[in-house]
Short mmCIF file of the C-alpha atoms (twelve columns), coordinates in Angstrom:
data_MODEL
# 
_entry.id   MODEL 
# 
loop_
_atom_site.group_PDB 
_atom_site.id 
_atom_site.type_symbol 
_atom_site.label_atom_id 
_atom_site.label_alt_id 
_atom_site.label_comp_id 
_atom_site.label_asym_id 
_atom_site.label_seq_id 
_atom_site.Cartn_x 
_atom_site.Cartn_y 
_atom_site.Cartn_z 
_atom_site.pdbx_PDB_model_num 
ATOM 1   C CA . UNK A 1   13.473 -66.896 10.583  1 
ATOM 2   C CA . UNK A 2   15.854 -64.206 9.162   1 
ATOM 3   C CA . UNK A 3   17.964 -65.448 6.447   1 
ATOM 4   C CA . UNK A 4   20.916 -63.856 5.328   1 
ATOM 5   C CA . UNK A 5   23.423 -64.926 2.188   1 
ATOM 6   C CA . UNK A 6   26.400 -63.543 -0.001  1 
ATOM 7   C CA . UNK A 7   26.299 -61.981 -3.335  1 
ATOM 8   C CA . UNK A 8   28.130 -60.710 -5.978  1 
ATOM 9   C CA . UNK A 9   28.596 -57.229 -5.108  1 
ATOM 10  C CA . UNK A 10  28.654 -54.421 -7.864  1 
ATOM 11  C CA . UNK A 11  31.510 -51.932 -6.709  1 
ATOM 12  C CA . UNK A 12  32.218 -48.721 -8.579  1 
ATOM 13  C CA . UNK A 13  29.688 -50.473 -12.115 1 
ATOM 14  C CA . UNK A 14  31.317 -53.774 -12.242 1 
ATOM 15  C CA . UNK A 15  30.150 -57.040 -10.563 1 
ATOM 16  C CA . UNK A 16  32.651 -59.259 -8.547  1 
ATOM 17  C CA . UNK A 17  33.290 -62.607 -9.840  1 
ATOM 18  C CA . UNK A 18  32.096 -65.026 -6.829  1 
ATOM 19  C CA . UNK A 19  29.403 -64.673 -4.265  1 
ATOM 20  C CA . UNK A 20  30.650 -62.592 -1.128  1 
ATOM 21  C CA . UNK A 21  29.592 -60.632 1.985   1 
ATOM 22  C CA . UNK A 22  31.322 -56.966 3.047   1 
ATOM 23  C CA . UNK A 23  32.394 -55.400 6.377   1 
ATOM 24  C CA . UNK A 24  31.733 -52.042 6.661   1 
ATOM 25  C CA . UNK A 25  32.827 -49.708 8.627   1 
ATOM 26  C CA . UNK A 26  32.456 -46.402 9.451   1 
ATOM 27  C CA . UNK A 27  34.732 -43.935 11.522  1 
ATOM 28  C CA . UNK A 28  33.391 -40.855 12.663  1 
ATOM 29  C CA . UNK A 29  34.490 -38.279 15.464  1 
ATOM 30  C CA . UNK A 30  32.432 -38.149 18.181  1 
ATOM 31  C CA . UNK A 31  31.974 -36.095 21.754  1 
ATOM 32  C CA . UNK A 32  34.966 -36.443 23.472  1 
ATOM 33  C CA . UNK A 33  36.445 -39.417 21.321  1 
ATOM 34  C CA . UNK A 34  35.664 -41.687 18.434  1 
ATOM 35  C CA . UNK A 35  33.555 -43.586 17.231  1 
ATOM 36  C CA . UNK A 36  33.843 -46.938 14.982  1 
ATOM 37  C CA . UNK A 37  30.661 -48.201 13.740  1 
ATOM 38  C CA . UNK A 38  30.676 -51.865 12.230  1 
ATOM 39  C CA . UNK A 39  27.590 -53.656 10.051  1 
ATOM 40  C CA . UNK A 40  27.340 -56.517 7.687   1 
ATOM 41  C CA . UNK A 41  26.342 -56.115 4.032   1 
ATOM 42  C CA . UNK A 42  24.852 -58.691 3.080   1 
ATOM 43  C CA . UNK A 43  21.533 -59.961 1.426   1 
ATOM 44  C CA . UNK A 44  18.199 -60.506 3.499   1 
ATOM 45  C CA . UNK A 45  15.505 -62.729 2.519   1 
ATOM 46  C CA . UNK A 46  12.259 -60.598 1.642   1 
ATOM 47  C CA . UNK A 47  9.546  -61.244 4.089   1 
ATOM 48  C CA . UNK A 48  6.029  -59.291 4.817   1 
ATOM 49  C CA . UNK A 49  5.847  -57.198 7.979   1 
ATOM 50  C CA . UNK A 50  3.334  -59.261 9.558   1 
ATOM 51  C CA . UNK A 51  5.539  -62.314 9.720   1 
ATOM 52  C CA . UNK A 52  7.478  -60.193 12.167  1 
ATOM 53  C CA . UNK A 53  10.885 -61.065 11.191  1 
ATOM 54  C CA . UNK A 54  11.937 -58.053 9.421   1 
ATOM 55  C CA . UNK A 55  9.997  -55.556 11.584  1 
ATOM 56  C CA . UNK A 56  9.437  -51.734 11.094  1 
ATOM 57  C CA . UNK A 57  8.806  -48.825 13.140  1 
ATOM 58  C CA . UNK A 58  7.755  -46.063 11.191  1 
ATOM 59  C CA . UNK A 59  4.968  -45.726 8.787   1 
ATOM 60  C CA . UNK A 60  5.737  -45.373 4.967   1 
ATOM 61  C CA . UNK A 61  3.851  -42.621 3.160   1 
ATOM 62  C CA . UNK A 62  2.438  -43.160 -0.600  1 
ATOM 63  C CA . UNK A 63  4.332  -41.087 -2.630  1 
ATOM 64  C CA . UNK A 64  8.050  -42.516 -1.109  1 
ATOM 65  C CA . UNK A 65  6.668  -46.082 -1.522  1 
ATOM 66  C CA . UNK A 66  5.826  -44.905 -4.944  1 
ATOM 67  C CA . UNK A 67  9.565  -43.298 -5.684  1 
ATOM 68  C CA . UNK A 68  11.139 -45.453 -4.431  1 
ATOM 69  C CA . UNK A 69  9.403  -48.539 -6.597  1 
ATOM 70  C CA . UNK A 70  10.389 -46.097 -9.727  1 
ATOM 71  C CA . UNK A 71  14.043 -45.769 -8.941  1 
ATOM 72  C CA . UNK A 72  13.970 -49.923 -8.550  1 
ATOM 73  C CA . UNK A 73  12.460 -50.183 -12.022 1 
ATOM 74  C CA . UNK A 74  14.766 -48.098 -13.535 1 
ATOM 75  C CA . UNK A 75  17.838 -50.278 -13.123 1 
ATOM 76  C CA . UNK A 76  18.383 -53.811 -11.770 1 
ATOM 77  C CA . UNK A 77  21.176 -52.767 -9.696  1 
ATOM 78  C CA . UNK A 78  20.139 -51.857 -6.158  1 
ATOM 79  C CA . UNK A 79  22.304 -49.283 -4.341  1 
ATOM 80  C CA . UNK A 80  20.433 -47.916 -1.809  1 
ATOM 81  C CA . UNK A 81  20.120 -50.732 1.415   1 
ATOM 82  C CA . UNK A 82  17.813 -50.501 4.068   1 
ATOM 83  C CA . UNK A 83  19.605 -50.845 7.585   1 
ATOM 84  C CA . UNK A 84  18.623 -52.803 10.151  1 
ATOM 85  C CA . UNK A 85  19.565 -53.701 13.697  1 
ATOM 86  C CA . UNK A 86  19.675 -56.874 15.544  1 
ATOM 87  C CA . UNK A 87  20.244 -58.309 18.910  1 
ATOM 88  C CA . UNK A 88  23.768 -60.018 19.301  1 
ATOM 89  C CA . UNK A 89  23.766 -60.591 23.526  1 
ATOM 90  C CA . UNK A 90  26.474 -63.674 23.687  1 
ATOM 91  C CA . UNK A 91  28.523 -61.455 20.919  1 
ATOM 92  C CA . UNK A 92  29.294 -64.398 18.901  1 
ATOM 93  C CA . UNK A 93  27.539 -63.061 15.730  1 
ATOM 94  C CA . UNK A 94  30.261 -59.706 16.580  1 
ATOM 95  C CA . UNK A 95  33.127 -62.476 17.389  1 
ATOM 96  C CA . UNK A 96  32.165 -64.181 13.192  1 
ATOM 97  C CA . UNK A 97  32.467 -60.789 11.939  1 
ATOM 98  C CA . UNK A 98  35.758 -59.485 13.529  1 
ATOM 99  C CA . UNK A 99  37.151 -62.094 10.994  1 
ATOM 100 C CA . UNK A 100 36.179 -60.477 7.894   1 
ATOM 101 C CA . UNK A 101 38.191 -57.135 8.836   1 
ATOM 102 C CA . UNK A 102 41.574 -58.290 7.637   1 
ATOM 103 C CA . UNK A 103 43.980 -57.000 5.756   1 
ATOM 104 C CA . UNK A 104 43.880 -53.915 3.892   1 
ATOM 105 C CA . UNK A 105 40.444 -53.024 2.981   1 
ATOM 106 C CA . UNK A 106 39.061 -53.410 -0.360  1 
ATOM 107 C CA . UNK A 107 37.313 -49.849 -0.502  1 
ATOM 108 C CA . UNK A 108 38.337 -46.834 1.819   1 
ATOM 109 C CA . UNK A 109 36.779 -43.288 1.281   1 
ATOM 110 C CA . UNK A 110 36.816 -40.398 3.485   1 
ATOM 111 C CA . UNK A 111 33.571 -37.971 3.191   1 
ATOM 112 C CA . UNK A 112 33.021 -34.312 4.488   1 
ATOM 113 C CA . UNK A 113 31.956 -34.560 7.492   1 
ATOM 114 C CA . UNK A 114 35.440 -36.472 8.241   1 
ATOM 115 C CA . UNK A 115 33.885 -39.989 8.240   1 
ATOM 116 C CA . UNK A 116 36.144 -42.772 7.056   1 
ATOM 117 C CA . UNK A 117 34.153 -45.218 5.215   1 
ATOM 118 C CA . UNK A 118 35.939 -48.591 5.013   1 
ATOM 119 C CA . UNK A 119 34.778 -51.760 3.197   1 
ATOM 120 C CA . UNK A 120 36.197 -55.216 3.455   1 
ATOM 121 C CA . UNK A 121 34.892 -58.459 1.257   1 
ATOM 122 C CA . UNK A 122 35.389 -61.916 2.506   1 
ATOM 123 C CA . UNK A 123 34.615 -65.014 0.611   1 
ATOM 124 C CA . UNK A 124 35.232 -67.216 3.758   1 
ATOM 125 C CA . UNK A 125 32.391 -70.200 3.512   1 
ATOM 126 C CA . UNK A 126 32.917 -71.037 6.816   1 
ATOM 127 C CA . UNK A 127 32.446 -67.771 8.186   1 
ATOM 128 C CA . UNK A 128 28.847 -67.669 6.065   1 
ATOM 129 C CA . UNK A 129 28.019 -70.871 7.060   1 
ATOM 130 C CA . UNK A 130 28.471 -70.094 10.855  1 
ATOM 131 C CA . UNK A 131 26.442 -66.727 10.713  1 
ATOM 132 C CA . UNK A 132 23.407 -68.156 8.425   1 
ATOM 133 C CA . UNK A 133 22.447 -70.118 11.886  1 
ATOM 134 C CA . UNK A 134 23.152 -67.148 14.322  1 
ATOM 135 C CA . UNK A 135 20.848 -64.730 11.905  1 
ATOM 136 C CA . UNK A 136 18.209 -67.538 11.954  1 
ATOM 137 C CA . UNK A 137 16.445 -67.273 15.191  1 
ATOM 138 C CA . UNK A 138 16.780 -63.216 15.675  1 
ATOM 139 C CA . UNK A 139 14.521 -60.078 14.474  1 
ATOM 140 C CA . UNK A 140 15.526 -58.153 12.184  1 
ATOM 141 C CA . UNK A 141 14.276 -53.845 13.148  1 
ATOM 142 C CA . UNK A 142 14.458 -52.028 10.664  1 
ATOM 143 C CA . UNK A 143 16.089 -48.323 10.976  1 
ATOM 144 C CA . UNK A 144 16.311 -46.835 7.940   1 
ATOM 145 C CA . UNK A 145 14.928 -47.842 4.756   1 
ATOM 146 C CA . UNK A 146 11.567 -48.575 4.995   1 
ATOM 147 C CA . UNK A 147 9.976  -46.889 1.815   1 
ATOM 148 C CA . UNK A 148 12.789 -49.073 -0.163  1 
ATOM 149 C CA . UNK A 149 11.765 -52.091 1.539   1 
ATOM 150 C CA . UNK A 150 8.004  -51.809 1.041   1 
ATOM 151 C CA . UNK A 151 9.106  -51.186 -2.351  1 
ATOM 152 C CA . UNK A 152 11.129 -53.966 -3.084  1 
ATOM 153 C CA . UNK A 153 7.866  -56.146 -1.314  1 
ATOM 154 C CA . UNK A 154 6.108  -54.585 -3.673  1 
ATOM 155 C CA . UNK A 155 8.606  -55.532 -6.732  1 
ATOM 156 C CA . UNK A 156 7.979  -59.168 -5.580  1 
ATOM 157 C CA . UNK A 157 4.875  -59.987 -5.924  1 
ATOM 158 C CA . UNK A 158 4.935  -58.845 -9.177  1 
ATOM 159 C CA . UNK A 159 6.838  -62.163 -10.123 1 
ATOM 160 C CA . UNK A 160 5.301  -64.830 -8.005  1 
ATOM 161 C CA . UNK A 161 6.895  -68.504 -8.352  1 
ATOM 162 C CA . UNK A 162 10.759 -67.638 -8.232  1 
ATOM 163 C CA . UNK A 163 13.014 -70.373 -7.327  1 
ATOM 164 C CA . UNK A 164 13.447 -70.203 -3.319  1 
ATOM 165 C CA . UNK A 165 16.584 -68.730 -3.524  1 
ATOM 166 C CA . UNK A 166 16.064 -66.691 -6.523  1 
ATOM 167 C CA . UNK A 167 18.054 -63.686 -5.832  1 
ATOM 168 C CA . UNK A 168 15.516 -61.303 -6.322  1 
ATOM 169 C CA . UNK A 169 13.685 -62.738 -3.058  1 
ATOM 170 C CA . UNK A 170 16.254 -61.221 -1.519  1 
ATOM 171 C CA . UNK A 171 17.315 -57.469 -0.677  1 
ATOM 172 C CA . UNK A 172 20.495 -55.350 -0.110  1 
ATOM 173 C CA . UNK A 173 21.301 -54.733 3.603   1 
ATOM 174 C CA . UNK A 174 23.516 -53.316 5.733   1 
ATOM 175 C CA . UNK A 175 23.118 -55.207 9.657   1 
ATOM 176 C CA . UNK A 176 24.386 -53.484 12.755  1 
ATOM 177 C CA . UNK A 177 24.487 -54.535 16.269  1 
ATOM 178 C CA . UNK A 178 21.556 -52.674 18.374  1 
ATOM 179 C CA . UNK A 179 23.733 -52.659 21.187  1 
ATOM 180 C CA . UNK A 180 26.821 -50.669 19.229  1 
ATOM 181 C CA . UNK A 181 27.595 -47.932 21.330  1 
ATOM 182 C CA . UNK A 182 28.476 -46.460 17.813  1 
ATOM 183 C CA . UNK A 183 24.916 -46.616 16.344  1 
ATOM 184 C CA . UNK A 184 24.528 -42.784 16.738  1 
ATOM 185 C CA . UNK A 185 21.055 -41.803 16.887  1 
ATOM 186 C CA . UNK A 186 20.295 -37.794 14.922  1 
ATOM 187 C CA . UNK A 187 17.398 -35.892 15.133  1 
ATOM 188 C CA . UNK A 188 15.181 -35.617 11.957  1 
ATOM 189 C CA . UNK A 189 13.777 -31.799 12.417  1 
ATOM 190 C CA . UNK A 190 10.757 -30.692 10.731  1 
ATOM 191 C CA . UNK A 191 10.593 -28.181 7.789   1 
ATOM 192 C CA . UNK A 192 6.720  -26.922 7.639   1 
ATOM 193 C CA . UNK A 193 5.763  -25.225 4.539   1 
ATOM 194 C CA . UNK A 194 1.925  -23.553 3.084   1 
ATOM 195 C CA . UNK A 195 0.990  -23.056 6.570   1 
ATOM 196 C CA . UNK A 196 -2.314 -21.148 6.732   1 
ATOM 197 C CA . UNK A 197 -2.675 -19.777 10.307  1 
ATOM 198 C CA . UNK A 198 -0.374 -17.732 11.787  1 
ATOM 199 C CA . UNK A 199 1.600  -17.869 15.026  1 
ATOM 200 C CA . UNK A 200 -0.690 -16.619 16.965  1 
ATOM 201 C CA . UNK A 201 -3.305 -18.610 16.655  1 
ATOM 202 C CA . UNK A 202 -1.207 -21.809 16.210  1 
ATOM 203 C CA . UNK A 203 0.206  -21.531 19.920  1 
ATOM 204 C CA . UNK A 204 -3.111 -20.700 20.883  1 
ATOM 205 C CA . UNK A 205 -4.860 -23.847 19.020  1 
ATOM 206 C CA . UNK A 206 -2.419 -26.401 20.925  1 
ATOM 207 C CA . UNK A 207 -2.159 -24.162 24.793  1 
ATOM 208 C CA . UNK A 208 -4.575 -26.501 26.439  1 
ATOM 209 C CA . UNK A 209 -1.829 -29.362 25.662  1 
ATOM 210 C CA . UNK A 210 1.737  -27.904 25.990  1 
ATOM 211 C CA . UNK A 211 3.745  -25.759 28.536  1 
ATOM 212 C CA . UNK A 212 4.918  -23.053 25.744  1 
ATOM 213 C CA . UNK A 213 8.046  -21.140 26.903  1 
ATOM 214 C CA . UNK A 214 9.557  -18.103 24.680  1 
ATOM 215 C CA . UNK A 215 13.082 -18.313 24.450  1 
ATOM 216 C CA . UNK A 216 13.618 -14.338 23.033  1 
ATOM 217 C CA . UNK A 217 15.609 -13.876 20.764  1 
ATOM 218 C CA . UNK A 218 17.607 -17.379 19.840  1 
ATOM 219 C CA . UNK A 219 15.488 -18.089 16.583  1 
ATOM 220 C CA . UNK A 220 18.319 -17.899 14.937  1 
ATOM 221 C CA . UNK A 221 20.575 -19.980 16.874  1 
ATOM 222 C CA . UNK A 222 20.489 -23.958 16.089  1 
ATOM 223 C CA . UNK A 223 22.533 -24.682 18.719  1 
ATOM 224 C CA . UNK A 224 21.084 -22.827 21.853  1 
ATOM 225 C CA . UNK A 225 17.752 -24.253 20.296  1 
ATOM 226 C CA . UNK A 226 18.685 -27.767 20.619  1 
ATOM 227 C CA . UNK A 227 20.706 -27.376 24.417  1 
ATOM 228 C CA . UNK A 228 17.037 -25.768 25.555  1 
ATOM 229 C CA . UNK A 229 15.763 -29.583 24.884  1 
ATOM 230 C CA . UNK A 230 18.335 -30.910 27.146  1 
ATOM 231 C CA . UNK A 231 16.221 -29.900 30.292  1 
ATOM 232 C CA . UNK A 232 12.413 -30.802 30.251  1 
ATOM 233 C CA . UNK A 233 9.619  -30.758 32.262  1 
ATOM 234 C CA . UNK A 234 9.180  -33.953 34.124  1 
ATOM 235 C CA . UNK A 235 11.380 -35.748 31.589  1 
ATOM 236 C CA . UNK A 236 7.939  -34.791 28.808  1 
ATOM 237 C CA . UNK A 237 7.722  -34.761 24.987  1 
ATOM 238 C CA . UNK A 238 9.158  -31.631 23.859  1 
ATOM 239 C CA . UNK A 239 10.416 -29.955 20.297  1 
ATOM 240 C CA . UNK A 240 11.298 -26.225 19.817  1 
ATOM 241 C CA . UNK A 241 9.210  -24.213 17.170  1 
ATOM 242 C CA . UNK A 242 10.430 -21.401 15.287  1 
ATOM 243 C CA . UNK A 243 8.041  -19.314 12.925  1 
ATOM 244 C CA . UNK A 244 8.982  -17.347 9.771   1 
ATOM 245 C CA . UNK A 245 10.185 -13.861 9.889   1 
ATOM 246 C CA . UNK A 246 10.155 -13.758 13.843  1 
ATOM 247 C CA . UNK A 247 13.461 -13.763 16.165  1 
ATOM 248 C CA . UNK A 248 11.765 -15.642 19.268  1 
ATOM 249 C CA . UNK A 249 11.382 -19.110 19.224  1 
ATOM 250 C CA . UNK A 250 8.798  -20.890 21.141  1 
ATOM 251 C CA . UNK A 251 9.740  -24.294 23.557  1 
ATOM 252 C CA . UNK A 252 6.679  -26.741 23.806  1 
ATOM 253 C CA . UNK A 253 6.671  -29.127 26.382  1 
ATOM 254 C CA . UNK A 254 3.811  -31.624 26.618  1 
ATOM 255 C CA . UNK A 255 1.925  -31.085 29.685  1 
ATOM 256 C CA . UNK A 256 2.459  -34.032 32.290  1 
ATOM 257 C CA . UNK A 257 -1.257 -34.795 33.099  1 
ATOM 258 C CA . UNK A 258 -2.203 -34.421 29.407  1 
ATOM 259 C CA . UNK A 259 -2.210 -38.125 27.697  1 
ATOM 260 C CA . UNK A 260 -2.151 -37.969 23.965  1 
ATOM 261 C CA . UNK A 261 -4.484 -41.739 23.890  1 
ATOM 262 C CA . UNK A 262 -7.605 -39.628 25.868  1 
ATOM 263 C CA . UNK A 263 -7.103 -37.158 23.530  1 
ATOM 264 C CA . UNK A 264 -8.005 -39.333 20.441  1 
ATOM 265 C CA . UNK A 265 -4.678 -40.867 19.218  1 
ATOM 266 C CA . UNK A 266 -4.644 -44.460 17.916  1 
ATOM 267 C CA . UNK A 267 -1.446 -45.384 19.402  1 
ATOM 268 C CA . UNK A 268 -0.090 -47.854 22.132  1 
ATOM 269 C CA . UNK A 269 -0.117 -46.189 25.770  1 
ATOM 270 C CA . UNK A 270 3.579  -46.706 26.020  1 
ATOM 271 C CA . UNK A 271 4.493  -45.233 23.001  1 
ATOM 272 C CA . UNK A 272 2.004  -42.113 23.353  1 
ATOM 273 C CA . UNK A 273 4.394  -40.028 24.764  1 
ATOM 274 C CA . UNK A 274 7.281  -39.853 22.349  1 
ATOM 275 C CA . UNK A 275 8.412  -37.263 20.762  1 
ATOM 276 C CA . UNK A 276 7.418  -38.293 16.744  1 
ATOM 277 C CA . UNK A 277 4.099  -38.824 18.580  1 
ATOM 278 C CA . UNK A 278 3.462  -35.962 20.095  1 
ATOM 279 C CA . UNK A 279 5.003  -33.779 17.609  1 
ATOM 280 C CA . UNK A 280 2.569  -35.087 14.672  1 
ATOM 281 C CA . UNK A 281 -0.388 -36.368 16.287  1 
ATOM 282 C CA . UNK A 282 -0.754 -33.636 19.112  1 
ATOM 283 C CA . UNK A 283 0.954  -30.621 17.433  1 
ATOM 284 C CA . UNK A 284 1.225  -30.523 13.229  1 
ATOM 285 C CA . UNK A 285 -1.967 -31.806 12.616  1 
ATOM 286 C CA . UNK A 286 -4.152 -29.708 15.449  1 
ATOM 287 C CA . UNK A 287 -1.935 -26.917 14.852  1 
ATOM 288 C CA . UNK A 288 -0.885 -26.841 11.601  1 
ATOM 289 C CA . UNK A 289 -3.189 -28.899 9.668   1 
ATOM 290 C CA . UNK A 290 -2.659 -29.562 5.574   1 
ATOM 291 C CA . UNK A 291 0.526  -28.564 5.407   1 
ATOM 292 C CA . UNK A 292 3.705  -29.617 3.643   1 
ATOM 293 C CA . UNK A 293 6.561  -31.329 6.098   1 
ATOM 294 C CA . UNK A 294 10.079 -32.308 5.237   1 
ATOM 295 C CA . UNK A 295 12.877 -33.128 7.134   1 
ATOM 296 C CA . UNK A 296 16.440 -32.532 7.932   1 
ATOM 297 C CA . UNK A 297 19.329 -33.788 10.545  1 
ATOM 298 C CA . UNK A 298 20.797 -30.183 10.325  1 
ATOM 299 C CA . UNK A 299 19.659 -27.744 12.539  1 
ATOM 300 C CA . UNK A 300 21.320 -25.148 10.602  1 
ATOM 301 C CA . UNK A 301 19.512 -26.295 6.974   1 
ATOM 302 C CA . UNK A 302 16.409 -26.305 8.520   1 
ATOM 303 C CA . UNK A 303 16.927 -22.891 10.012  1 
ATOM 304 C CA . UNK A 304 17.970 -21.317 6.578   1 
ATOM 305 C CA . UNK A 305 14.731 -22.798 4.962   1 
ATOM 306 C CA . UNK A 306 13.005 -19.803 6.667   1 
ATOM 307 C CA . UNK A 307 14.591 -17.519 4.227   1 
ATOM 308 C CA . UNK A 308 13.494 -20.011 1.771   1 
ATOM 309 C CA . UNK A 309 9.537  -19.554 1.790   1 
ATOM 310 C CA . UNK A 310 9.192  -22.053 4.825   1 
ATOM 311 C CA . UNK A 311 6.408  -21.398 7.405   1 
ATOM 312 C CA . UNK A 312 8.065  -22.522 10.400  1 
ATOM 313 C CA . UNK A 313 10.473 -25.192 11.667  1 
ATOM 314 C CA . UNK A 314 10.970 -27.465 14.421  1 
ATOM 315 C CA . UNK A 315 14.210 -28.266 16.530  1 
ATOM 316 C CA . UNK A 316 13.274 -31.639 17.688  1 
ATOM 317 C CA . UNK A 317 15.963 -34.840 20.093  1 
ATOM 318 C CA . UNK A 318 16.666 -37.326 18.280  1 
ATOM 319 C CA . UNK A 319 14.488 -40.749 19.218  1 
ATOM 320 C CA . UNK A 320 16.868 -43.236 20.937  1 
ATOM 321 C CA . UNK A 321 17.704 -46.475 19.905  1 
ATOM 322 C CA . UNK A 322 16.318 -48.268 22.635  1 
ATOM 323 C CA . UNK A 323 12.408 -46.283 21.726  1 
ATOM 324 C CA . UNK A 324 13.001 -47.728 18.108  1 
ATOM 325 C CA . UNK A 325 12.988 -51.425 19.328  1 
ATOM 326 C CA . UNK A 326 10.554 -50.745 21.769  1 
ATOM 327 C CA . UNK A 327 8.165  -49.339 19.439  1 
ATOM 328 C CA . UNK A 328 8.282  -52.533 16.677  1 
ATOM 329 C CA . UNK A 329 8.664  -55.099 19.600  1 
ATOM 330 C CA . UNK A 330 5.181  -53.774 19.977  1 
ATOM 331 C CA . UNK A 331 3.797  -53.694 16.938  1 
ATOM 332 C CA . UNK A 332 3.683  -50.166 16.921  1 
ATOM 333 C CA . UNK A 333 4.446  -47.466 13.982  1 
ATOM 334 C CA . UNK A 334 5.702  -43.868 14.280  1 
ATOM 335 C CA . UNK A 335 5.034  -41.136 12.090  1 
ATOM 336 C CA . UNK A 336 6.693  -41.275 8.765   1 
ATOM 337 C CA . UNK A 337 10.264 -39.277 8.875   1 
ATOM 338 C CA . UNK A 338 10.617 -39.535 12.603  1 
ATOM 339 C CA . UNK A 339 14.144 -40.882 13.159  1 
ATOM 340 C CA . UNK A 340 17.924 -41.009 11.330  1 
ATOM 341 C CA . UNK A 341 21.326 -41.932 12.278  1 
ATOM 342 C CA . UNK A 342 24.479 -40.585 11.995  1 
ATOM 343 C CA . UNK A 343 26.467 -40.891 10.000  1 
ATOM 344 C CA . UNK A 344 24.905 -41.896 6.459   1 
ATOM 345 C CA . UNK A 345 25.355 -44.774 5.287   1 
ATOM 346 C CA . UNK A 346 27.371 -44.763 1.567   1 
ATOM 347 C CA . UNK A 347 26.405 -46.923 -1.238  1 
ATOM 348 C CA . UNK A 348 29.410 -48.799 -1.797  1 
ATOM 349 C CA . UNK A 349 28.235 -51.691 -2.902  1 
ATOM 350 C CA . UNK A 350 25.161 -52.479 -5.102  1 
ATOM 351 C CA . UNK A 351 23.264 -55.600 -4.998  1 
ATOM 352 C CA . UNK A 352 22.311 -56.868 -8.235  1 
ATOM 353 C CA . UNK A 353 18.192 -58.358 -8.616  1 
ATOM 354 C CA . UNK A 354 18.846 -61.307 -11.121 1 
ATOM 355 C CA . UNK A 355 15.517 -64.036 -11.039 1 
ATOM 356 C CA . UNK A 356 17.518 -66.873 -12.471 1 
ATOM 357 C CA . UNK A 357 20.347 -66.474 -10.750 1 
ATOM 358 C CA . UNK A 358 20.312 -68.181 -6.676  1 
ATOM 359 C CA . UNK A 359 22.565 -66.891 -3.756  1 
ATOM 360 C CA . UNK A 360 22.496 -70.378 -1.725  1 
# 
């Protein structure tokens, strides 16, 4: 079962006096109106994947498990949190919460992309005490974090036999509502670098697979890039490439009799065709094999990397909400990097890994 707890927060270097959890909450202008997005900070009890209460959907590559493990080591004081999403249908874990909001707010900061960030600490025991059982029977999916929590797994079994509610079996997290209309899904678009074929042969390499449409002239232009995903073939996988040094950009659509599974990927059927899929499994590594991929949620950043020495970029959707839970209710794992939300999440308050000291 998911367990959750207070802690003693560590706000701008200095750690509060008494055990706590923190409101956040972030407001953030929207299409057509705006948006308020609320989540609980609080600590989670560390628990493997395979139990299947704190469940991922993407995979985790190496060298980020790795990093991440190194920034943990290098102070006891654990900023970053991963976020996760649960299920909250009778709304009574959202009617707890609303009681924490009160007052003026202990933290408020306002960031560049004109996001107010808000933070509220409540010490109410009852409040705790009423949410520990709501948590208990519910999933926890992960969306964002999962290098830092394979990490902190990782941190843990280095010091077996804690005390059961040794703080440092426990991990910083922020909790949001999957239903939150505000839980803003962003597209995470692919920077390729060291590419070693050219365009040419590229398109021709994946033709037998995609419906590839030129859209002259609008390599340059982020925006009429990502409207041109708005309207696909047969409602099919499809991502936007753009190639160094050239001013056409290139729309691939998946074709709708081709079915990435027949072709050789190790995936569940219903999760073959989406995007992350199809973009890694049935384009990057047939097309663009060995290469170097970062991402961005800026269509414009990834644009300018072209001037920058990258090979080629792609303009991908961003994966909805409702394919993340799909994809861990089934045990399934997209590519690393696939997804992001908007907006980020600031670390205002730091969770501090003490062994001999225990949150319940």
């Amino acid at each position: 079962m998911a367990q959750i707890a207070g802690f003693r927060g560590v706000i701008d270097g200095v750690r509060d006096s008494g055990r706590a959890i923190y409101r956040y909450q972030q407001v953030f202008p929207g299409t057509g109106r705006t948006f308020t997005r609320r989540s609980l900070v609080c600590a989670v009890k560390l628990t493997p994947w395979d139990e299947g209460i704190v469940r991922p959907h993407e995979l985790v590559g190496d060298a980020d498990r790795e990093a991440a493990l190194a920034a943990l080591r290098s102070s006891k004081v654990v900023m970053q949190p991963i976020v996760a999403g649960y299920r909250d249908p009778s709304g009574e874990i959202g009617r707890q919460l609303s009681r924490t909001e009160g007052g003026r707010p202990l933290l408020e900061k306002t960031t560049a992309d004109g996001t107010i960030h808000r933070v509220w600490r409540s010490t109410d025991a009852e409040v705790l005490g009423k949410l520990r059982p709501l948590f208990a029977p519910h999933k926890l999916h992960v969306l964002e974090g999962h290098a830092l929590y394979e990490a902190r797994l990782a941190q843990l079994a280095e010091h077996p036999n804690l005390p059961m509610y040794s703080s440092a079996n426990y991990t910083l997290a922020h909790l949001v509502d999957l239903a939150d209309p505000a839980l803003a899904a962003a597209p995470r678009h692919r920077i390729v670098r060291n590419a070693k074929v050219t365009r040419e042969a590229a398109l021709a390499t994946v033709a037998p697979y995609f419906i590839i449409e030129k859209l002259a002239g609008d390599a340059a232009d982020g925006t009429k890039l990502q409207q041109s995903l708005g309207d696909t073939v047969a409602h099919q996988p499809a991502f936007v490439v753009v190639f160094a040094g050239e001013a056409d950009a290139w729309k691939l659509t998946l074709k709708p009799d081709v079915s990435p599974v027949s072709e050789g990927v190790a995936i569940d059927r219903a999760l073959q065709k989406y995007d992350p899929v199809v973009i890694e499994y049935m384009f990057l590594q047939r097309a663009l094999p060995e290469v170097e991929v970062a991402t961005t949620t800026s269509s414009a950043d990834a644009l300018a990397a072209l001037g920058q020495g990258a090979s080629a970029v792609l303009i991908v959707r961003p994966v909805p909400v409702s394919q993340v839970a799909h994809v861990d209710e089934l045990g399934g794992r997209l590519p690393a990097g696939s997804t992001a939300f908007h907006p980020t999440v600031l670390s205002l308050v730091g969770y501090s890994i003490e062994p001999d000291e225990d949150l319940v």
